[in-house]
Short mmCIF file of the C-alpha atoms (twelve columns), coordinates in Angstrom:
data_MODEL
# 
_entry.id   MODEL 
# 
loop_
_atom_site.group_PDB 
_atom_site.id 
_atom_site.type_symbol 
_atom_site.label_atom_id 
_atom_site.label_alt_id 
_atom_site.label_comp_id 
_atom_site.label_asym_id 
_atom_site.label_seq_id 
_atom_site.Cartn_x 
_atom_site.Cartn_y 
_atom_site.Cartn_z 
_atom_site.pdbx_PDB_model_num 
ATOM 1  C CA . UNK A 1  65.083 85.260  139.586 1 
ATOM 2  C CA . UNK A 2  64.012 83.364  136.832 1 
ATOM 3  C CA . UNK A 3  65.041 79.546  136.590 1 
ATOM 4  C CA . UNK A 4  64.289 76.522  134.166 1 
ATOM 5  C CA . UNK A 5  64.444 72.971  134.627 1 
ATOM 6  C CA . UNK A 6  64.425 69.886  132.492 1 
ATOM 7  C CA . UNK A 7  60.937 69.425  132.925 1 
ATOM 8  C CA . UNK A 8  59.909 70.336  129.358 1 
ATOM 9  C CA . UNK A 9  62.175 67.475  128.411 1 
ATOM 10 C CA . UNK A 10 65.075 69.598  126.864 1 
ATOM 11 C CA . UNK A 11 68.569 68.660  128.263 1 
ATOM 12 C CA . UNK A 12 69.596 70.340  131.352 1 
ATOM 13 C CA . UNK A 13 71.357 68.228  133.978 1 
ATOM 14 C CA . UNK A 14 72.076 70.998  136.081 1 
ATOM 15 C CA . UNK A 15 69.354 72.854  136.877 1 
ATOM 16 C CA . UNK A 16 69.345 71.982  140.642 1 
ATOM 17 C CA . UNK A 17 73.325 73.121  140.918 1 
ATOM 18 C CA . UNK A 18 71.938 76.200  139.307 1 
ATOM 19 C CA . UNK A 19 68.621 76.250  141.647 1 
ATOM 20 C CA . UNK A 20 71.124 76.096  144.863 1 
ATOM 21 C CA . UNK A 21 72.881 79.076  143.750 1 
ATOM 22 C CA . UNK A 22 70.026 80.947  143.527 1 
ATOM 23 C CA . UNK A 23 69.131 80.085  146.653 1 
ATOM 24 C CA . UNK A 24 71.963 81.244  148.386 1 
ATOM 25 C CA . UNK A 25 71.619 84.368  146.766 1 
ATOM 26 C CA . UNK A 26 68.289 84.625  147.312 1 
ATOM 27 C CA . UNK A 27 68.994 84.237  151.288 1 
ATOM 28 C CA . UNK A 28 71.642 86.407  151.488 1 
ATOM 29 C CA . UNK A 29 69.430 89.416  149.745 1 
ATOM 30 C CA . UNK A 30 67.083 88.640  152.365 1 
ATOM 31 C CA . UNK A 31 69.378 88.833  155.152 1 
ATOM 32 C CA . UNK A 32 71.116 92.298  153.633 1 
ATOM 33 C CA . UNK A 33 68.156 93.842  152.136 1 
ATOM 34 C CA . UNK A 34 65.328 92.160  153.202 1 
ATOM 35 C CA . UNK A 35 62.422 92.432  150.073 1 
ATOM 36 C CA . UNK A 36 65.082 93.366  147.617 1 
ATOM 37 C CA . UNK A 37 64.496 90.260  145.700 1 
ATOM 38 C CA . UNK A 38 60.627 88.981  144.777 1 
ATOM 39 C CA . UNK A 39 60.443 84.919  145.239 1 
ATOM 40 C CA . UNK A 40 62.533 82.990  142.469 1 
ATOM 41 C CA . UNK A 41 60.020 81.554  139.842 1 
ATOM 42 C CA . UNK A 42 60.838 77.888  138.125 1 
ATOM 43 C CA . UNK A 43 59.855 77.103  134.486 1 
ATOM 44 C CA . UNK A 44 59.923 74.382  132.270 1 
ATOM 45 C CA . UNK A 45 62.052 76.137  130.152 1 
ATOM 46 C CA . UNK A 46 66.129 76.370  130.352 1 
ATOM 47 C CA . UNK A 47 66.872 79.854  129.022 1 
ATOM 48 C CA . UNK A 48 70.036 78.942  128.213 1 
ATOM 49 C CA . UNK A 49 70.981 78.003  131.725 1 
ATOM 50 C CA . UNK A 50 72.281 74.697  130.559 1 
ATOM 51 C CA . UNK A 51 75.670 76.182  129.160 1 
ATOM 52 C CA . UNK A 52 77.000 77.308  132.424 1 
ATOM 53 C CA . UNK A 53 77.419 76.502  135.675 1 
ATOM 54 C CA . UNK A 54 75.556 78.818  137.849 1 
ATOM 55 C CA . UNK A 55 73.592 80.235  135.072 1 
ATOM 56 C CA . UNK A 56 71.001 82.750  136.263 1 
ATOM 57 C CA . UNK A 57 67.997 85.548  134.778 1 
ATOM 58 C CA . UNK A 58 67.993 87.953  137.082 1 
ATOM 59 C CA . UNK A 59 65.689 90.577  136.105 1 
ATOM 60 C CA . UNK A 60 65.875 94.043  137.501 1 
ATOM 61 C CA . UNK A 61 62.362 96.255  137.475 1 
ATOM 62 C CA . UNK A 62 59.471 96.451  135.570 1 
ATOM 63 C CA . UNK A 63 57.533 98.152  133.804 1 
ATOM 64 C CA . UNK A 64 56.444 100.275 136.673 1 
ATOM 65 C CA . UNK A 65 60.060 101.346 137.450 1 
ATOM 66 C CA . UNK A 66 62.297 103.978 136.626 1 
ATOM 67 C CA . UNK A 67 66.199 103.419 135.183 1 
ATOM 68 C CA . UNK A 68 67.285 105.343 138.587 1 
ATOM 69 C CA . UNK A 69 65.338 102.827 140.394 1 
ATOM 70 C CA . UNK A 70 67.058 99.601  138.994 1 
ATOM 71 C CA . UNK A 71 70.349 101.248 138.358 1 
ATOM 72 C CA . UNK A 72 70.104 101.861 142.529 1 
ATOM 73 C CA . UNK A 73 69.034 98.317  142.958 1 
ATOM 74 C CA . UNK A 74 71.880 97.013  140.878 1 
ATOM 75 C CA . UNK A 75 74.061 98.737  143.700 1 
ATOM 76 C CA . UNK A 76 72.461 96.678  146.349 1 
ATOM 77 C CA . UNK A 77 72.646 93.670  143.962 1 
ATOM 78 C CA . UNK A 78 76.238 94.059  143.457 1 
ATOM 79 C CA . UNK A 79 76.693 93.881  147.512 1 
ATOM 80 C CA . UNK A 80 74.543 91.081  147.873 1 
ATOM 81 C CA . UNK A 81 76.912 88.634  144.831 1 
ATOM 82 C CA . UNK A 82 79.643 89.679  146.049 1 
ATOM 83 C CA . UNK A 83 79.059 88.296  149.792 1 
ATOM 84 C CA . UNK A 84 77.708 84.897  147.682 1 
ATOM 85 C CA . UNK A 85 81.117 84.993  145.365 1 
ATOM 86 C CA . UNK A 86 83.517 85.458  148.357 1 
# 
């Protein structure tokens, strides 16, 4: 997961609400599926993450990776937010 901060000095009083989140999902990935997710990586920039509560990047493969291969990790992404939304 991809997160900014305020540290490049734009406005975004919520990053650490937003951080937490990740967190949680983060741990609960781990505890599901452990590896699924690669360690969450902070920025100075906000991406946008300002406008919503709980706004996340959550990118799925790479350039090494087939659309079967995310479109099956989706699946296990879908299990793991929906333990974190419950």
């Amino acid at each position: 997961m991809l997160f900014g901060t305020n540290n490049g000095g734009l406005w975004h009083p919520n990053w650490n609400q937003n951080l937490k989140f990740a967190v949680k999902v983060q741990e609960k990935a781990e505890e599901m599926y452990p590896g699924l997710f690669k360690p969450i990586m902070l920025t100075k920039s906000r991406y946008n993450q300002h406008t919503a509560k709980y706004a996340s990047i959550i990118e799925v493969g790479a350039t090494g990776n087939t659309l079967e291969q995310c479109l099956t990790s989706m699946k296990y992404l879908s299990k793991v937010m929906d333990e974190v939304l419950k």
